[in-house]
SERO-549237 format. One record per residue (C-alpha): x, y, z; residue in one letter. Coordinates in nm, 3 decimals. Layout:
# residues N
{{X; Y; Z}; "a"},
...
# end
This chain:
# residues 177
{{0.435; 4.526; -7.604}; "x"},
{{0.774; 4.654; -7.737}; "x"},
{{0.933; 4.955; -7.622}; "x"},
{{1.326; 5.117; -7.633}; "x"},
{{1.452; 4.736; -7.766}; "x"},
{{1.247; 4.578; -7.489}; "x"},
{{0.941; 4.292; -7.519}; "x"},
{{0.691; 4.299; -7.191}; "x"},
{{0.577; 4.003; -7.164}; "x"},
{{0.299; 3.900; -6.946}; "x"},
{{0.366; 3.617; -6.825}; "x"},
{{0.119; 3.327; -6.638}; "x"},
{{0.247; 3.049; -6.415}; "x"},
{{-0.154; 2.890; -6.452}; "x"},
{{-0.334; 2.669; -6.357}; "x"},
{{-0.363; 2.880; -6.002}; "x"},
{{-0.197; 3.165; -6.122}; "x"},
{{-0.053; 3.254; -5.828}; "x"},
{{0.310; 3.422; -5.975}; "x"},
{{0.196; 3.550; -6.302}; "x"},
{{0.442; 3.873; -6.416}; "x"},
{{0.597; 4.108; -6.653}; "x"},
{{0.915; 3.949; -6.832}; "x"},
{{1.151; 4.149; -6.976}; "x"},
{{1.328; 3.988; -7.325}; "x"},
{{1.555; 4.175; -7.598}; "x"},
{{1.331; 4.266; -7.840}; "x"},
{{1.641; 4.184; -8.172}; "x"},
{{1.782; 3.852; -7.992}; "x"},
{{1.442; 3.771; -7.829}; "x"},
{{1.689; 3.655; -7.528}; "x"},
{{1.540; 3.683; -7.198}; "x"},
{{1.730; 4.020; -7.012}; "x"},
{{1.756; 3.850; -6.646}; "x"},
{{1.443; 4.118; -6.513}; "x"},
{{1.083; 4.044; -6.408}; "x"},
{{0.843; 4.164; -6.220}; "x"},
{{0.575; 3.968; -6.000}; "x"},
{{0.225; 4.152; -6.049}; "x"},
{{0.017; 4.126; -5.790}; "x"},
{{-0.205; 3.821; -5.754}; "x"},
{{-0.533; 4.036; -5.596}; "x"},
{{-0.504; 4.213; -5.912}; "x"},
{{-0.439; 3.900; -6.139}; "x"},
{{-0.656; 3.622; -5.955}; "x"},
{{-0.713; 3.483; -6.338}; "x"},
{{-0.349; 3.548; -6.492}; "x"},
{{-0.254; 3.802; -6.666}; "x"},
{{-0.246; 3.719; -7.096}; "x"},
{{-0.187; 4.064; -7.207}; "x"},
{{0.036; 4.406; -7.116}; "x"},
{{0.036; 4.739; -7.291}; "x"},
{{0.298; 4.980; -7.273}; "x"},
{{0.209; 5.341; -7.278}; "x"},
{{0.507; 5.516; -7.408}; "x"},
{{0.362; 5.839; -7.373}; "x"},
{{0.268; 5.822; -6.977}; "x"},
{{0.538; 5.582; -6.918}; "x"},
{{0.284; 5.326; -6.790}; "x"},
{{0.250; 4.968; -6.831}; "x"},
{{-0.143; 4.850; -6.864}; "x"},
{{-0.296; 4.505; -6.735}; "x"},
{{-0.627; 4.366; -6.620}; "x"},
{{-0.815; 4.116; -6.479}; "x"},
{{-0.841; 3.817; -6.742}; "x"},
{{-1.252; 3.806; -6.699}; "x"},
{{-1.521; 4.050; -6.612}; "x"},
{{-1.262; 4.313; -6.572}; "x"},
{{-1.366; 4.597; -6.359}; "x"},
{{-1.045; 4.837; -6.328}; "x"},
{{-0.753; 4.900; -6.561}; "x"},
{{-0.432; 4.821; -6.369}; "x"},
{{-0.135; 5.102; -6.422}; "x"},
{{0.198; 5.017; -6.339}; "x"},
{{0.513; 5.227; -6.371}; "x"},
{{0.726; 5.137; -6.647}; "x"},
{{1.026; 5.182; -6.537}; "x"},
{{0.959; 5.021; -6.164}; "x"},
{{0.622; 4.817; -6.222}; "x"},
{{0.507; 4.915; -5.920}; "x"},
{{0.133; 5.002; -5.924}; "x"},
{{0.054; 5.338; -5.985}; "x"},
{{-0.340; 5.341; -5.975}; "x"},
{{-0.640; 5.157; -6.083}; "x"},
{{-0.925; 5.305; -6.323}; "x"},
{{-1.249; 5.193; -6.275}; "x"},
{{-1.394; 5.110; -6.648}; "x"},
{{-1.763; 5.213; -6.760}; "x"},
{{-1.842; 4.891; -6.821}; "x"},
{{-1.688; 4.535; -6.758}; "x"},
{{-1.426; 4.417; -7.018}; "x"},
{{-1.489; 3.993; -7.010}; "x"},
{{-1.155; 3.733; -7.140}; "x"},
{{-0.943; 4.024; -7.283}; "x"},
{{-0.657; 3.802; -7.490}; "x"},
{{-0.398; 4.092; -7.595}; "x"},
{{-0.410; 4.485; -7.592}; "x"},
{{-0.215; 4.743; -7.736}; "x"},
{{-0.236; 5.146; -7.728}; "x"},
{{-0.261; 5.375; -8.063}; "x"},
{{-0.314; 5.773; -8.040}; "x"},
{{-0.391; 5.735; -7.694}; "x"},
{{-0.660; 5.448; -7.668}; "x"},
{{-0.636; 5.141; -7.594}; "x"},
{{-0.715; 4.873; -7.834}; "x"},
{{-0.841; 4.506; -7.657}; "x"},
{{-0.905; 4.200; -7.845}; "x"},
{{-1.172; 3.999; -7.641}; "x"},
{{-1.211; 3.625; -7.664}; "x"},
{{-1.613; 3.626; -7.581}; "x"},
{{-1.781; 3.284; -7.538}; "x"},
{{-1.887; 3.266; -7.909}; "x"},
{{-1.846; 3.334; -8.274}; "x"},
{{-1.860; 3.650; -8.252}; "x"},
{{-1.553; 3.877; -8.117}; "x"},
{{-1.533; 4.229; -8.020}; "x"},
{{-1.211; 4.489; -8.042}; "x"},
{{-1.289; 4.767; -7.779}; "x"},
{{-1.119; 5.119; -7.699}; "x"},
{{-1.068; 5.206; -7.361}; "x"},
{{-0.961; 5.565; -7.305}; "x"},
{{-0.722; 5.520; -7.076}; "x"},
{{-0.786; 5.835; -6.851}; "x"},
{{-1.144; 5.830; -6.780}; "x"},
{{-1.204; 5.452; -6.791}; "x"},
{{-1.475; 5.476; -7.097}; "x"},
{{-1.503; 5.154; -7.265}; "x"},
{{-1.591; 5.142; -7.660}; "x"},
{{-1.670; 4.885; -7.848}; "x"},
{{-1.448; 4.948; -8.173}; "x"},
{{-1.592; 4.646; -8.413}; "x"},
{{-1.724; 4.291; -8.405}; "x"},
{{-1.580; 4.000; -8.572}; "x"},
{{-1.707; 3.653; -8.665}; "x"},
{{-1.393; 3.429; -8.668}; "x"},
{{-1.585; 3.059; -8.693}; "x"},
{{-1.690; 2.825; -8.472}; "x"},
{{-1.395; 2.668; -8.236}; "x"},
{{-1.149; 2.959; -8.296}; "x"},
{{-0.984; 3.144; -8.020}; "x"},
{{-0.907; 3.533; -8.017}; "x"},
{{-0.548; 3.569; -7.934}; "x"},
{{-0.325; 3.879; -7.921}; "x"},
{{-0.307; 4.168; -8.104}; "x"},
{{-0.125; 4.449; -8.215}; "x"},
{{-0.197; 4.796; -8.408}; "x"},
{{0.015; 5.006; -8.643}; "x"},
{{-0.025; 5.278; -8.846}; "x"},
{{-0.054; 5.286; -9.238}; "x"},
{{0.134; 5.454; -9.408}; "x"},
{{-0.147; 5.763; -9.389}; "x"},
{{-0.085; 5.718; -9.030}; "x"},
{{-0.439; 5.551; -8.972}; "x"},
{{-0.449; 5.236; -8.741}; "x"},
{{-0.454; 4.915; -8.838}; "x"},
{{-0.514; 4.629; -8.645}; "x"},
{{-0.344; 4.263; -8.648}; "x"},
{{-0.550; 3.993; -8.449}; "x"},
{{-0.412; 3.614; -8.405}; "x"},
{{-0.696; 3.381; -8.378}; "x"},
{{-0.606; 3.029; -8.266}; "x"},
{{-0.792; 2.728; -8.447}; "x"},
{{-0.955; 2.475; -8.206}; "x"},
{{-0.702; 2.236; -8.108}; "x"},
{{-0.418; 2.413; -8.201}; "x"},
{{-0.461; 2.301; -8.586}; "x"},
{{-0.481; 2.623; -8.708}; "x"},
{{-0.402; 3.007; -8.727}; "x"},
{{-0.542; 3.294; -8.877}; "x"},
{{-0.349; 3.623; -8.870}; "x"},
{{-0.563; 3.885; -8.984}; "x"},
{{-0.530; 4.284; -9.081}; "x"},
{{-0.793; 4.527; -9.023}; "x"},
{{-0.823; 4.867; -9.152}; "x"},
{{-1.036; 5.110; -8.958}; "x"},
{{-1.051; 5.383; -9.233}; "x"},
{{-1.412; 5.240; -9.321}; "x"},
# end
């Protein structure tokens, strides 16, 4: 996530995960800014591959990689934890997330073909599933970012990683259907 000039960057140490954080880089020279900050590992037992900065509550968002139970809210300015939200349902092998008008938008990287985009309204924990998509056998969802049109309507930008590295598919979708 980008905010005031600023990439948050989670950050995993793997295979144990044990030091995963937030790393802070200039978002023009991409240079890293000399801050981080360690999340903590009973929250993160499974890394951390995604944040999501909430501008408009000055939070920072992460979860537990799979079978996520709680949404993790950090400061933003601090990154100290500020509360957990329990979700309606668990969120499994969330890949990248990013908020929009409010909601949350995950990219999951499910055990098949088929991968989901959920919503997650970020103050009462509901979980949505927002659309499926069939990306082919051996590809991996990656991260993900949304924008607005130019009618102001989100659009969302998934990476999906080919199997063995060979390949990647960045693809746009429109959710004015």
């Amino acid at each position: 996530s980008c905010h005031n000039g600023i990439v948050y960057a989670a950050v995993e140490d793997g295979p144990d995960y044990e030091r995963s954080c937030i790393v802070l880089y200039d978002a023009e020279t991409l240079k890293y800014t000399g801050k981080y900050y360690p999340l903590p590992y009973d929250l993160h037992k499974e890394g951390v591959p995604w944040c999501a900065v909430d501008v408009e509550k000055n939070y920072i968002y992460t979860a537990e990689w799979t079978k996520a139970m709680v949404l993790n809210v950090f400061d933003l300015d601090t990154l100290t934890l500020v509360k957990t939200i329990p979700l309606s349902q668990p969120v499994d092998r969330v890949q990248g997330a990013e908020m929009f008008d409010g909601k949350l938008y995950m990219s999951c990287d499910e055990e098949n073909d088929m991968k989901r985009i959920f919503t997650l309204d970020v103050e009462t924990g509901k979980v949505e599933e927002c659309f499926k998509r069939n990306i082919g056998k051996g590809f991996e969802a990656e991260g993900m970012t949304v924008f607005a049109d130019g009618n102001g309507d989100p659009v969302i930008c998934v990476l999906d990683r080919g199997e063995r590295r060979k390949s990647s598919n960045l693809t746009f979708y429109d959710l004015t259907f």
